[in-house]
N, C-alpha and C positions, 0 to 999 in steps of 0.2 A: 732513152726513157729514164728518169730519174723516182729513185724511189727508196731516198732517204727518210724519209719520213714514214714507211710502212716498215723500211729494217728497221729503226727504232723502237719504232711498236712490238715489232714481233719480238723482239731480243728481253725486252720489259715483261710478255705475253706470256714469255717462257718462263720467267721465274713467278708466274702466279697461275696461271692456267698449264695442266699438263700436254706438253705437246706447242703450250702458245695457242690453242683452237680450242674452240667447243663443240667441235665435231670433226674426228679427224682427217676425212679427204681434203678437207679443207687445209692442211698443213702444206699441201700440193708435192711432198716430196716423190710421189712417182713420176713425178714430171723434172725435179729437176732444177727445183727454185722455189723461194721462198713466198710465201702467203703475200697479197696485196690486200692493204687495209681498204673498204669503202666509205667514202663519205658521202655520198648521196646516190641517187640514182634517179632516173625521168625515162619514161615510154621505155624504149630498146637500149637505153644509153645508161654506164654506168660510171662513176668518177672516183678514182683513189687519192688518199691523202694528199699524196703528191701532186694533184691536180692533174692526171693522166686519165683521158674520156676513152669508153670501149665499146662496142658493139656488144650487147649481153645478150651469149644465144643459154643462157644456164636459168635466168627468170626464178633465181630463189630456187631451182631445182622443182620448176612446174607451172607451181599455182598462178604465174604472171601472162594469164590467157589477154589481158588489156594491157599488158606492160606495166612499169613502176610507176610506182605515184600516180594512179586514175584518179581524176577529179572528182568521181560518184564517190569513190570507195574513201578515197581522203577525205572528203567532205562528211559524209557518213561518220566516221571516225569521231572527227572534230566535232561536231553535232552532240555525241555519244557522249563522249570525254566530261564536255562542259556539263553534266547531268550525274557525272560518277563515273571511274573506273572499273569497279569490282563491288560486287552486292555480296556474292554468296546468300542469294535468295534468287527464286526466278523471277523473269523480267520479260515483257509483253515479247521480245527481240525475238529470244528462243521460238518461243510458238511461229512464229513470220517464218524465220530460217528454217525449223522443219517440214513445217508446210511445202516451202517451195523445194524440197529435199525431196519427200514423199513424192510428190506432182515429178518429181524431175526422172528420179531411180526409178527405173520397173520392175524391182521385187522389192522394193521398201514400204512396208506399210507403217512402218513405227522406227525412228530417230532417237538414239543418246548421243548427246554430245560431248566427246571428251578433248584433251588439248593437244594429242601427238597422234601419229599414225602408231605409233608401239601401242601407246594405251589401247590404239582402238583394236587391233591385233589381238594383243592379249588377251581382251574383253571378249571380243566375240570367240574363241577358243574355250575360253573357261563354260561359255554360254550352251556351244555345244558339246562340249563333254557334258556338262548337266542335262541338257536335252538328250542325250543320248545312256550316258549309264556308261559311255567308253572313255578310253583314258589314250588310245593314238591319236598321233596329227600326223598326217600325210602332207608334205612341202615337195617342192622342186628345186633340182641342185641348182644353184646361182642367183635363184627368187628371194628377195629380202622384203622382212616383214617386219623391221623393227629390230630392238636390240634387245628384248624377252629370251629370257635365257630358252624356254622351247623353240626359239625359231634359230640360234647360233649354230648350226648346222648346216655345212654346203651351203650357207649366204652368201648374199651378192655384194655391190659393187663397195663396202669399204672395207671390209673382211679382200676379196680379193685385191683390190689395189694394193693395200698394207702386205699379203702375204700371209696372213693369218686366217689357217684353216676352222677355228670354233675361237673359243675363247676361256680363258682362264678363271676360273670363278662360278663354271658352270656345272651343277651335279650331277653326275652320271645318272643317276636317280630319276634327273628329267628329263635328261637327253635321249635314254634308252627309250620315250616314249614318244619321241619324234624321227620319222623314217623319211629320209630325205632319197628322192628318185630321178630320172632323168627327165627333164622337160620334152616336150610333144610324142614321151615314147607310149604309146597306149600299151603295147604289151608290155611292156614291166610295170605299167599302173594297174591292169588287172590282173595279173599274175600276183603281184603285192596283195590287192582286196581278197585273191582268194588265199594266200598264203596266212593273211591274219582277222580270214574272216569271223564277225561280231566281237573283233576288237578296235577299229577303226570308228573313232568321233566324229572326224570330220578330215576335208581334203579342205589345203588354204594352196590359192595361184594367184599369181598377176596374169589376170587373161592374156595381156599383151605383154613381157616381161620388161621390166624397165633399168634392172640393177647388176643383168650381168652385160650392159649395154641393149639396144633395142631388139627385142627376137618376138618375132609374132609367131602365134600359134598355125598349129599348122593344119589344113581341113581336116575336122574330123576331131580334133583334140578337143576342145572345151566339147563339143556336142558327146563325147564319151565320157566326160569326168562327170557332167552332168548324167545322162542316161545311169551309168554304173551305181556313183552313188545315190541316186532316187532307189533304184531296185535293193539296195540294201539299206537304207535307211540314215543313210550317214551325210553328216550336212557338206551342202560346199561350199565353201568363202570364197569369194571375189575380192583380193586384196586390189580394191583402186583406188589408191591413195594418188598416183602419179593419173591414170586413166578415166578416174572419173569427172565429169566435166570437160577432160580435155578431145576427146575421141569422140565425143560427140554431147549433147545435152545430157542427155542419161549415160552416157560414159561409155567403156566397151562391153555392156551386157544388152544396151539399146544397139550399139554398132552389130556387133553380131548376133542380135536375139536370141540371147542363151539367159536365162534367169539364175541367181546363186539362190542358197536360202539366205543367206547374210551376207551384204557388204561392208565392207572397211573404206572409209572417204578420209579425206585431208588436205592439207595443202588449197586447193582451190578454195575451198566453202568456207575459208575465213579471207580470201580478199588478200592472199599474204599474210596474216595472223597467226599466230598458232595456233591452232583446232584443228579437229579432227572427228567421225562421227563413227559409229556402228549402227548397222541397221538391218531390218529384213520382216521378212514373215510376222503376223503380229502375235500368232502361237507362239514363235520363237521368243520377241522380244517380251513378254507378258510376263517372261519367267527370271527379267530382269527386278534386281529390286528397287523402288519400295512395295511394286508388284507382287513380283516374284523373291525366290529365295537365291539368284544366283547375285554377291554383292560386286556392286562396284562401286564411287563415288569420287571426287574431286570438288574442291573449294574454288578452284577457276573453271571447272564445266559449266557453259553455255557464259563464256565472258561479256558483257556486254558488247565491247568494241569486238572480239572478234565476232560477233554475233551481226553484228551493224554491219561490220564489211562485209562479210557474207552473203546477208540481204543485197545488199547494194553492188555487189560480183554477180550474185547469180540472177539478178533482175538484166544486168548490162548484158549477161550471156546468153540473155531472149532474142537479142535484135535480129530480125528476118536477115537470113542471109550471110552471116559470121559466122558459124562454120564453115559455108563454103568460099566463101572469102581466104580463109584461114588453109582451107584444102587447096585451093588453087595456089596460094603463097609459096605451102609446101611441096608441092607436087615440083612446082618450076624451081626452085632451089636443088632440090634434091635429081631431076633431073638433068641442070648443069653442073652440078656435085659428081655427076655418074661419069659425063660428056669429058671433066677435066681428068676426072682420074683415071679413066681411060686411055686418056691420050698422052698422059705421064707414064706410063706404064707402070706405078707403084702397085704392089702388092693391097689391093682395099676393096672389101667389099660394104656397100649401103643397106642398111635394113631403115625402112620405115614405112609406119603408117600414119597417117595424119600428117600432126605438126612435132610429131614424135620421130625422132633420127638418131642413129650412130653408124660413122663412120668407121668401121672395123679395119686395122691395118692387116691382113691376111687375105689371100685367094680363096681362102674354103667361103663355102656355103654356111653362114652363120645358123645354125638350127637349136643350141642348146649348147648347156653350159663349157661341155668337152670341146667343141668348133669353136666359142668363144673364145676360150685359153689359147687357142693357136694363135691369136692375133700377137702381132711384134708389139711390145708398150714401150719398147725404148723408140720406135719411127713415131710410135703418139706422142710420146714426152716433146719429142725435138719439133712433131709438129704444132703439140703446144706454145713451145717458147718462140716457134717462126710465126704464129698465129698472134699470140699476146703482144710481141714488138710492132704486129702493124698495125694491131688495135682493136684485136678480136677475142674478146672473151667467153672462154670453153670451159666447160667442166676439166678440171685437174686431173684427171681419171680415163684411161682407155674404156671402161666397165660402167660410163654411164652415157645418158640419151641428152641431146640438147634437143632446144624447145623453143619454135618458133611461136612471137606474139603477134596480134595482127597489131601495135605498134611500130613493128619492122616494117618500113616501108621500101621501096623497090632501089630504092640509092643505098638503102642498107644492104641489100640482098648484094647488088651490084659489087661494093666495096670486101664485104664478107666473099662472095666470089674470087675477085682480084687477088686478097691476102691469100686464099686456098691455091690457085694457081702459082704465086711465087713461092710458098712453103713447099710446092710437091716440086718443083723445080729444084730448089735447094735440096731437098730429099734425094732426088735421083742423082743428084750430081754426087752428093756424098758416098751414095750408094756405087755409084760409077768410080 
């Protein structure tokens, strides 16, 4: 595979962007190799500089429920574009995309639209500290919610790829106001509520965790963080930036009937664009301003074009039957995912739900962010680079989820297959 033309790039990358990236997993050095430039991409399939095509199970890191380049959503776009890029004023678009927001979330009554999932994180934080009068936030160790200097504690998946436990830059000041805990343990979540009880604002989770690799909650967990905090009065966030849309129409609070007061969206609701939303209760959001007195504002909130794809993504994500379409894709992959590595005898266990996976190199039971760490990232690395030569593109990272599209079709699944098989081969052998 030749890929002079992406070293190029990268070596230029480096003397003007720190790192060469604009986001660091992307540098891929826990793997073991340097960054591949993309130049286009279609459905499942993605192409580098070099002209080297890949199977792309990473989809932009989600949002890619139709795969790249959907005709609705390009087309949409184009439509947009010729009319204006950027008003900074509102535009009919907004209203459409909320609407079908509200209709979609089941505890959304009211929609802001902002450009990042950090933004929207941050935002809805600040919201419930002023709805409440408290000043903690309750996280979970390996759950990432953005790079807001409250959430840089026990984060997930670039914080641990990198090796870096918080980050520099951030003030004790705020950090002392965020209490990060162990994921699905209910007793140290209520032992916590009573230890700092009516100092707690709010509790923020990825109902399904997406960033210290994939770990679902476990019975009984969200149905307690909800219960607990109602009876105290303290909000709970739904970070579904990765989960909503993808786990089902209304996300993982429809999948498992559990309501937050406010959710965190992203990624999907712009089509692959940059956006991102908060939302919930219309008590809660009323006290947003030019309502309310809690501020927030952005000169690219409710973009046109990301607005337009948006529309035109979560109109396509009605079609009767694409969930399950999408559930059966998954289920049969991840079942012959089980069948191979089982019979390689590699150290690997599989979490997933949905179209949501990671293959964990370790025998333990993946439950939280401590079982995660056990996983070997140097067997991930090497089965990266046995994956990428035969044309499989993965997330850079032992600590994230790939994401099947219903663009993958069954020859893809096939071939993605085939490459797993000879990488774990290789693996044992080395290991032998």
């Amino acid at each position: 595979m030749q890929t002079v033309t992406s070293a190029r790039l990268f070596a230029q990358a480096r003397n003007l962007i720190p790192g060469g990236v604009n986001s660091p997993v992307r540098a891929c050095r826990a793997v073991g190799c340097d960054p591949l430039f993309v130049r286009k991409a279609q459905g499942c399939l993605i192409t580098d500089v070099d002209g080297n095509t890949f199977i792309d199970l990473v989809g932009s890191w989600g949002p890619l429920i139709l795969g790249h380049a959907h005709p609705e959503v390009v087309e949409a776009v184009r439509r947009t574009a010729e009319l204006g890029t950027s008003f900074g004023a509102p535009s009919p678009l907004e209203v459409e995309l909320a609407e079908l927001v509200c209709a979609a979330v089941p505890s959304v009554d009211m929609v802001r639209f902002v450009n990042s999932g950090t933004e929207a994180t941050m935002s809805a934080i600040r919201l419930a500290r002023a709805h409440t009068g408290r000043d903690i936030v309750i996280k979970f160790d390996g759950c990432y919610h953005g790079h807001a200097d409250s959430f840089l504690v026990k984060a997930g998946s670039g914080l641990i790829t990198l090796g870096i436990p918080g980050s520099p830059g951030v003030p004790e000041d705020i950090v002392k106001n965020t209490l990060s805990i162990p994921y699905n343990d209910v007793d140290v979540f209520k032992k916590t509520l009573d230890e700092r009880d009516g100092e707690i604002a709010c509790v923020i989770v990825e109902p399904v965790a997406g960033n210290m690799g994939v770990v679902l909650p476990e019975p009984g967990f969200l149905e307690t963080l909800r219960a607990e905090t109602s009876a105290r009065g303290i909000v709970l966030i739904f970070d579904e930036v990765i989960t909503g849309f993808r786990l089902a129409y209304g996300g993982a609070q429809e999948r498992f009937g559990i309501l937050p007061d406010l959710t965190t969206l992203g990624k999907i609701i712009g089509g692959g664009l940059p956006v991102a939303a908060y939302g919930g209760k219309k008590e809660l959001m009323l006290k947003v301003a030019p309502e309310g007195p809690v501020y927030q504002a952005g000169t690219l909130s409710g973009n046109p074009l990301a607005m337009a794809a948006g529309i035109a993504m979560l109109k396509a994500l009605q079609r009767p039957g694409l969930y399950e379409e999408l559930e059966t894709k998954s289920a049969w992959l991840a079942g012959e995912l089980d069948r191979i590595a089982q019979a390689s005898g590699l150290p690997l266990t599989l979490n997933r739900i949905g179209s949501l996976m990671t293959c964990f190199f370790t025998r333990e039971r993946v439950r939280d962010y401590t079982s995660a760490m056990t996983a070997d990232t140097d067997l991930y690395a090497r089965h990266f680079r046995n994956m990428l030569a035969a044309g499989i593109w993965l997330a850079p990272s032992q600590f994230e989820a790939f994401f099947l599209s219903l663009a993958h079709e069954q020859e893809h699944l096939q071939k993605i297959l085939d490459a797993v098989e000879h990488s774990f081969r290789n693996l044992m052998q080395s290991i032998k």
